[in-house]
C-alpha positions in Angstrom: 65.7 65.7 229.6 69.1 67.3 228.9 69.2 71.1 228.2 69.3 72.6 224.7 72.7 73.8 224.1 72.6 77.4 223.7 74.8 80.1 223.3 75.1 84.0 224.4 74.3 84.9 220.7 70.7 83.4 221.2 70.1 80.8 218.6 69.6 77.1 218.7 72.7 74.9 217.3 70.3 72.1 217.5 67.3 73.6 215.2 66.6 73.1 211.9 66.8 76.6 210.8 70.5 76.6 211.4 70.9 73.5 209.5 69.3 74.7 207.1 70.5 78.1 206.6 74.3 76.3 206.8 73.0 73.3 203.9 70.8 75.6 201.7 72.4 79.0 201.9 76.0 78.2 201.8 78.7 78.7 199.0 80.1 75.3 198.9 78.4 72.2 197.4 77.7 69.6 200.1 76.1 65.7 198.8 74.4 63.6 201.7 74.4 59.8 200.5 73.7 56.6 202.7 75.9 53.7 203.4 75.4 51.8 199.9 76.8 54.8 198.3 73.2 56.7 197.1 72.7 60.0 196.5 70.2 61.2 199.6 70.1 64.8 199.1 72.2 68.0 197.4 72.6 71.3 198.0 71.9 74.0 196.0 75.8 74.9 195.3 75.9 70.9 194.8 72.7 71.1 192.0 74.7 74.1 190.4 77.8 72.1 190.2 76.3 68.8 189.1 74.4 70.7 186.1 71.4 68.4 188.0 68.6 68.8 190.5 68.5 67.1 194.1 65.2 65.3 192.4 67.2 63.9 189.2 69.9 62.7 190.9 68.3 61.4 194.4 68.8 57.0 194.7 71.3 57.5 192.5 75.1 55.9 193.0 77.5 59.1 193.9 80.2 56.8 191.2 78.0 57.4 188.9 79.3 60.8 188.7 82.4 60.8 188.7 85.4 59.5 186.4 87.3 57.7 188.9 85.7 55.3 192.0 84.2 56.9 194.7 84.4 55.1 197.7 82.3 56.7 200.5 82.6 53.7 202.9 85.9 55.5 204.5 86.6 59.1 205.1 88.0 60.5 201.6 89.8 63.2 200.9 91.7 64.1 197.6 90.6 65.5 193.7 88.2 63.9 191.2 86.6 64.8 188.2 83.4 65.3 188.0 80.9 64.9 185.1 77.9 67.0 184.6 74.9 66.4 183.3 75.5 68.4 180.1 78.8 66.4 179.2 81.2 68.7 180.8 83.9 67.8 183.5 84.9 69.5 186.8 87.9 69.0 188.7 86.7 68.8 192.5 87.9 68.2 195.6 86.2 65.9 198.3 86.8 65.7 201.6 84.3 63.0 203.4 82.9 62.5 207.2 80.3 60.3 208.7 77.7 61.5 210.6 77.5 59.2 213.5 74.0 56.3 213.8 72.2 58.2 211.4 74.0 55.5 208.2 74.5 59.2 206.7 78.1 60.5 205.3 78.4 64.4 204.0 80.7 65.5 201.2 81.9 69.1 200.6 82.7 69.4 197.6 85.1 72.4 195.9 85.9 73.0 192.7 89.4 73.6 192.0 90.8 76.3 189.2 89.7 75.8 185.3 93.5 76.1 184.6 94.1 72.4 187.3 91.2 70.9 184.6 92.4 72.2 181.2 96.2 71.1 182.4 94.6 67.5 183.1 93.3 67.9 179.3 95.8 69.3 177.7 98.3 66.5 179.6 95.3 63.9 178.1 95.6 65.1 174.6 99.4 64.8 174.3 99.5 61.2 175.6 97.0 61.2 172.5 99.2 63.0 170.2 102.0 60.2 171.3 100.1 57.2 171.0 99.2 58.4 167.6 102.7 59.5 166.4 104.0 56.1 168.2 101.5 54.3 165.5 102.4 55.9 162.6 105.9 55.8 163.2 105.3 51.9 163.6 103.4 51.8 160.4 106.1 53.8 158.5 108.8 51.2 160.4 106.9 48.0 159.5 107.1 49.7 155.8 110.9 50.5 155.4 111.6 46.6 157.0 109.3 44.7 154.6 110.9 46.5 151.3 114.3 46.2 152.8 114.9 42.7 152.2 114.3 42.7 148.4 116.0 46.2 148.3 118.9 44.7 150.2 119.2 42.3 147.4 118.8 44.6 144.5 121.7 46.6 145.9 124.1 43.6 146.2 124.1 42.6 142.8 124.4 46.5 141.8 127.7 47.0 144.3 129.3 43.5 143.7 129.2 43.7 139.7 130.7 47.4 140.1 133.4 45.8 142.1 133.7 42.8 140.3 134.1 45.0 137.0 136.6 47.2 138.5 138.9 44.4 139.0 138.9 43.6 135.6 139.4 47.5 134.3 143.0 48.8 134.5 143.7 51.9 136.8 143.6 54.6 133.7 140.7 52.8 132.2 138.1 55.7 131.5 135.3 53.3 132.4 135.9 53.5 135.9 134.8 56.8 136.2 131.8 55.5 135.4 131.8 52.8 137.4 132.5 54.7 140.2 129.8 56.8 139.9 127.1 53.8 139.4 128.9 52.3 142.8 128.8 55.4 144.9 124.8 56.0 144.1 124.4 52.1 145.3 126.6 53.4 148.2 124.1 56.1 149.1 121.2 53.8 148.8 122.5 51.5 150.9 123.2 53.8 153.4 119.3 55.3 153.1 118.4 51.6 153.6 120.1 51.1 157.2 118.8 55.0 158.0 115.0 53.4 157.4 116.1 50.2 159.5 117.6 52.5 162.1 114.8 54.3 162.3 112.0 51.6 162.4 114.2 50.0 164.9 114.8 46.9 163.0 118.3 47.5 161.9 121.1 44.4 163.3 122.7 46.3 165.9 126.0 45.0 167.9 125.9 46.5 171.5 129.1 47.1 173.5 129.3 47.8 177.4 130.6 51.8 177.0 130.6 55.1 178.4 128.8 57.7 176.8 131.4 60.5 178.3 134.1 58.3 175.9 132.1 58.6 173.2 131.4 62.4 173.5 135.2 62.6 173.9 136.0 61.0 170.7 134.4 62.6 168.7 134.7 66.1 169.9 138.0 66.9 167.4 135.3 65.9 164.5 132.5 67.3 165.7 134.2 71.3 166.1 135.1 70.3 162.0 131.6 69.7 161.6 130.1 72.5 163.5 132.3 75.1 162.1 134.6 77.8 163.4 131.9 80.3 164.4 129.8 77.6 166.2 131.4 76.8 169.9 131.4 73.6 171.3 131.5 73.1 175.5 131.1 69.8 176.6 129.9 69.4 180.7 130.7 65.2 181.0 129.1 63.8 184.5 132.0 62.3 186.7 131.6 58.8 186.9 129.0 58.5 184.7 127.2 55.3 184.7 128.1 52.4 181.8 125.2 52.0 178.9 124.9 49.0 176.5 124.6 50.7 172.8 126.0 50.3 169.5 129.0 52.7 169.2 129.0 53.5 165.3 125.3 54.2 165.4 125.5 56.3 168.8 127.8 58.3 166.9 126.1 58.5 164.0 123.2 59.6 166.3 125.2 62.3 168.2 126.5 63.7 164.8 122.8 63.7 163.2 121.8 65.8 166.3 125.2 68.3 166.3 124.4 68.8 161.8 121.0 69.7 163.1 122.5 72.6 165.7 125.0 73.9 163.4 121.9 74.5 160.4 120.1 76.2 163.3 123.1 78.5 163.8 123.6 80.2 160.4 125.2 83.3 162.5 126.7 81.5 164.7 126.2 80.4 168.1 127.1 77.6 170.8 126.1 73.8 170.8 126.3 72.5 174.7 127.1 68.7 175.1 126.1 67.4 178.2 126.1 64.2 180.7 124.6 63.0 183.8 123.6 60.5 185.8 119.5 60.0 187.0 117.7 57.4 189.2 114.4 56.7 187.4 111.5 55.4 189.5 108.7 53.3 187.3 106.8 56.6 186.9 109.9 58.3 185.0 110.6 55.7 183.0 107.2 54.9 181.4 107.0 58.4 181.2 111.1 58.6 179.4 110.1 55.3 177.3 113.5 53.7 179.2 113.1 50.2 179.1 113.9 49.6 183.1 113.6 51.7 186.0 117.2 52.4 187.7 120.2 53.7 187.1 120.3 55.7 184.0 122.3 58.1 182.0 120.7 61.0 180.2 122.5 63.0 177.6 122.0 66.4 176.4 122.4 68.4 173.2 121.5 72.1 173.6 122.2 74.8 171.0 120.5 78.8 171.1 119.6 78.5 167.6 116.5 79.6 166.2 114.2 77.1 167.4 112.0 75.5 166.5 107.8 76.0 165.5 105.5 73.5 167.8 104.6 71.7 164.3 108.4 71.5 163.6 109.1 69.8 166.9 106.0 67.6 166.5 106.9 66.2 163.1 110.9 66.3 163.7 111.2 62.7 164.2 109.1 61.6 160.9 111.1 60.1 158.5 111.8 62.3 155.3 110.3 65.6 157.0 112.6 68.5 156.5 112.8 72.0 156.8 115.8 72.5 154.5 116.1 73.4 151.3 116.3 71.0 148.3 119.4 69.2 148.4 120.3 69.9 151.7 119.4 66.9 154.0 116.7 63.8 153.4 115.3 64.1 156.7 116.4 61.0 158.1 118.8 62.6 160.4 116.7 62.6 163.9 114.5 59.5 162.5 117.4 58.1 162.3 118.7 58.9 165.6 115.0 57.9 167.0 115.3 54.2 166.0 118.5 53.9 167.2 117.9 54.9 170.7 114.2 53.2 170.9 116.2 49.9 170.1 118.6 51.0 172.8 116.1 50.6 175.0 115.9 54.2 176.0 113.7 57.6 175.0 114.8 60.8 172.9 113.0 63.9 173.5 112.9 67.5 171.9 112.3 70.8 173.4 112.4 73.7 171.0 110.5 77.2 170.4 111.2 80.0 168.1 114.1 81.7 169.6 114.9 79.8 172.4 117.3 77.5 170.8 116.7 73.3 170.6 117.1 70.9 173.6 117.7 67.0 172.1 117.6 64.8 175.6 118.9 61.1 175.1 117.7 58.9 178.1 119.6 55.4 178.2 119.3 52.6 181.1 122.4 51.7 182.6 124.6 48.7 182.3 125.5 47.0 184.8 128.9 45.3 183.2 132.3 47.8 183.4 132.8 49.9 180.2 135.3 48.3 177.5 138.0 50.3 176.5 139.2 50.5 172.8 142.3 48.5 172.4 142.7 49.8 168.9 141.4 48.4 165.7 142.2 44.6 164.8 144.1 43.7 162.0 142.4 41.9 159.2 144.5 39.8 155.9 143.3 41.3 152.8 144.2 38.3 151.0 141.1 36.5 150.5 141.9 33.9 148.3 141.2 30.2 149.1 140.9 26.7 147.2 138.4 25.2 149.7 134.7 23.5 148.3 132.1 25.7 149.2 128.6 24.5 148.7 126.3 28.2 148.4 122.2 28.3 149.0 120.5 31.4 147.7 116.4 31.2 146.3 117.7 35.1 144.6 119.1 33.7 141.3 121.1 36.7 141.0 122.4 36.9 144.5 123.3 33.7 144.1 125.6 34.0 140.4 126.7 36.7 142.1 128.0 35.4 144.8 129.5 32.3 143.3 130.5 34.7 140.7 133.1 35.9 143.5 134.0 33.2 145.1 135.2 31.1 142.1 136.7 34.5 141.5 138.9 34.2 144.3 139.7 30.4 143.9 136.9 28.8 145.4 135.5 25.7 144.4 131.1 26.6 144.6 128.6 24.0 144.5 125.1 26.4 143.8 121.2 25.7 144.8 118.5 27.2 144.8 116.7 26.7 148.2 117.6 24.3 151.8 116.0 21.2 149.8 118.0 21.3 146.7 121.3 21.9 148.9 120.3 19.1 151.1 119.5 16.7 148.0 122.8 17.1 146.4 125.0 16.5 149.1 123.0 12.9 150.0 123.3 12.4 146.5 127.2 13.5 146.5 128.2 12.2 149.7 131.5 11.4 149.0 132.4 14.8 147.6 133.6 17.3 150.6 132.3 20.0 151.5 134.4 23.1 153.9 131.7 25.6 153.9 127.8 26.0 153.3 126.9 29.2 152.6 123.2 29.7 153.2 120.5 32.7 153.0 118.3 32.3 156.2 115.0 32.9 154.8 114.0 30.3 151.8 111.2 28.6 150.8 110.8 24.9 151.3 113.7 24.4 153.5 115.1 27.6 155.7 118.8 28.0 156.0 119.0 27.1 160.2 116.9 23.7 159.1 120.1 23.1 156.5 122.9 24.0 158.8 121.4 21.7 161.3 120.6 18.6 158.8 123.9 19.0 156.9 126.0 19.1 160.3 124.1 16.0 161.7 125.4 13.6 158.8 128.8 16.2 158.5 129.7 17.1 161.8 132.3 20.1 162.3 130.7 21.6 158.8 131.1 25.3 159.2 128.4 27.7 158.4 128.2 31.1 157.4 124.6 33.0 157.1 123.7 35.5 154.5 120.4 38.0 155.1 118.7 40.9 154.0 115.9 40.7 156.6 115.6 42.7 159.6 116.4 42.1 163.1 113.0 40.5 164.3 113.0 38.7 161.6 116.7 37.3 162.1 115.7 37.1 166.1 112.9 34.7 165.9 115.2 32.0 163.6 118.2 32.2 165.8 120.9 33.1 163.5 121.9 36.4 165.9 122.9 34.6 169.1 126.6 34.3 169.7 129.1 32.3 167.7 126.9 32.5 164.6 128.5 33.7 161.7 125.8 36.4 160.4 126.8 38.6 156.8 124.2 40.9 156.1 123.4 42.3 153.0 124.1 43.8 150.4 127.0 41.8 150.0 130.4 42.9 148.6 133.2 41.3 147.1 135.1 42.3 150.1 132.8 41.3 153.1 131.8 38.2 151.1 135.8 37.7 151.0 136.5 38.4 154.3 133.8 36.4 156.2 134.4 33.2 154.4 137.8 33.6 155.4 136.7 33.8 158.7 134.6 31.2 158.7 136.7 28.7 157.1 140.0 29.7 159.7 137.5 29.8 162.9 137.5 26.5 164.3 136.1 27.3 167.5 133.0 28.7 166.2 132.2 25.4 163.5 129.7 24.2 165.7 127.7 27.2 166.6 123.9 27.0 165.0 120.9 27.9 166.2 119.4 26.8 168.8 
């Protein structure tokens, strides 16, 4: 029979007593469970920590007991959180060893520092906070798209009767005054309708392969006008910073949104920092930046040492209409705004702020993998829109429609009108010998949509072309085709001078007669 291994100290490492004086005496909580993963026997550090007694919990499953699987089969080690008996949670770690042919496996347990727990939580609760701003941003979004058709309407007959009145008033005509004043209000709600499209990310947007550092440079001679003499500019632009795909006007628009917002925060003065710079996002960073691939990106940076913000401020800043200026001074649609645009971008927009520390407004974009195009300079365009060709117009808004025939008879064309797809298609079976050089069509009608015409009209008149009119929104447009290329696309409101320009366009493209949706 082997010896008893002893030691000069006197004690047996093989008795019980030692066990348990180690087991029941010690500080740390230690869990015995069997090879199915049941709970054989807990310390008393372990009962403390469990809020539960070695009774309660023995035969028990040790997953049970915690939030995320606890696999015993193999040696563990790392943190889980533990949930007590009374509801509350632990952060633990576990570090796991079998004992050898006793089907036995011991876990020390340790809890780690409130603060590592509370983090965990307070990290929990603002992935809440987003999901739940993310919905009601959505909700406000689905909102401004579903009034903005019939709004988009409302505002085209409004502009192209002021228009169409002007022509007809001489230059020193008192009237005009007037009417200037009824078309510049139109104006402004026209442009509120695109800010609620921008910002609920259903606004027609016409991406270009650019580089943000050209942007930036662009628009740095405006944007010291804007910020004011007192208010310094520095710009720190990334050498060869990667391409982005983006719509330039609107990135602009977003950039000068975000700079009106720094020089308001500056009323003494200060310094707005414009900044550049190329990242390499893994899958974790961009879920966690919202950017719509992992890769290449481009992350640019507005920082001013204005007053800051309040933690409510910075929460709400993104809501459409929220403001903290006075009356008069703003509608609140500046960062909304500048929200939609880069969500549709396919990238994320963040805001750091505090009171005193100034505002931090981080644009993250993925990157493109096409060569940045270089302005050539702006393309001419003939202002004479007159014609004499037969133009056959489909509209289900009766007053869209006389108002758009209204200006094309207006500048010499010949205008065939109906009321929906059906009644368009009707009247040129029962005309068929009378041509036809343009159909004008809405998108969205009832009975027959205006794809369904283009597409019947060009079967039994091939070569017809086709220009599309809209007030809908971008997923709307999307799911009927009209926005792939080579379509001819006018949104609304019309004017008399787009309406002008695009049939001109359309009538003098040849290469694009044929182009319908798919």
């Amino acid at each position: 029979m082997p010896s008893r291994r002893s030691r000069p100290w006197g004690f047996d490492l093989d008795s019980d007593a030692l066990f348990r004086a180690l087991f029941e005496k010690g500080p740390d909580p230690i869990l015995i469970s069997n090879d199915a993963g049941r709970i054989h026997a807990l310390n008393p550090a372990a009962e403390e920590l469990f809020g539960e007694s070695a009774e309660a919990l023995r035969a028990l499953s040790v997953g049970e007991r915690f939030e995320a699987s606890f696999d015993l089969s193999q040696g563990l080690a790392g943190r889980l959180v533990l949930l007590r008996a009374d509801g509350g949670r632990r952060l633990v770690e576990a570090v796991t060893h079998e004992v050898p042919a006793t089907g036995l496996r011991v876990t020390w347990l340790r809890e780690r520092a409130g603060e590592a727990l509370r983090a965990s939580e307070s990290r929990q609760r603002e992935l809440e906070g987003q999901l739940i701003q993310a919905q009601k941003m959505d909700a406000v979004g689905r909102l401004a798209g579903g009034v903005a058709h019939d709004f988009n309407n409302m505002l085209s007959v409004i502009l192209g009767y002021c228009e169409l009145l002007g022509l007809k008033l001489d230059d020193g005509d008192e009237r005009r005054l007037d009417l200037e004043e009824i078309s510049t209000a139109a104006g402004r709600a026209a442009q509120l309708t695109q800010q609620l499209l921008a910002f609920s990310r259903k606004q027609l947007l016409e991406p270009e392969t650019l580089s943000l550092n050209e942007i930036v440079l662009d628009m740095t001679k405006m944007l010291r006008r804007v910020l004011g003499e007192d208010v310094a500019l520095e710009t720190r632009l990334a050498e060869g910073l990667n391409a982005v795909r983006v719509d330039r006007s609107q990135f602009e628009q977003t950039i000068l949104n975000a700079a009106i917002n720094s020089r308001d925060a500056l009323p003494q003065g200060g310094s707005l920092t414009i900044e550049t710079e190329n990242l390499d996002l893994t899958p974790e960073d961009a879920a966690r930046l919202s950017v719509s691939a992992p890769g290449p990106a481009v992350r640019l940076t507005l920082r001013d040492d204005g007053e800051g913000m309040t933690e409510d401020t910075r929460r709400r800043a993104f809501e459409p209409f929220f403001t903290t200026k006075e009356r008069g001074r703003g509608t609140g649609l500046g960062l909304s705004t500048a929200y939609g645009i880069v969500k549709q971008s396919g990238g994320g927009i963040f805001l750091e702020s505090s009171p005193g520390n100034g505002t931090s407004l981080s644009i993250y974009l993925p990157a493109a993998t096409a060569t940045p195009a270089h302005t050539t300079g702006p393309v001419a365009v003939t202002e004479d829109l007159s014609g004499n060709e037969t133009i056959l117009l489909a509209e289900d808004d009766a007053d869209v429609r006389r108002l758009a025939a209204s200006v094309l008879r207006m500048l010499g064309y010949r205008v065939f009108e109906a009321a929906d797809g059906a009644e368009a298609l009707a009247f040129t079976r029962a005309s068929n010998a009378t041509t036809i050089d343009l159909l004008v069509t809405d998108v969205v009608m009832p009975v027959l949509g205006g794809p369904e015409l283009a597409r019947a009209l060009q079967a039994e008149r091939p070569g017809l072309p086709v220009l599309f009119i809209s007030g809908y929104t971008e997923d709307a447009l999307g799911t009927r085709g009209v926005l792939e290329p080579g379509v001819l696309l006018l949104m609304k409101p019309l004017t008399v001078t787009a309406l002008g320009r695009k049939v001109r366009e359309a009538l003098s493209s040849t290469a694009r007669r044929s182009a319908l949706p798919r």
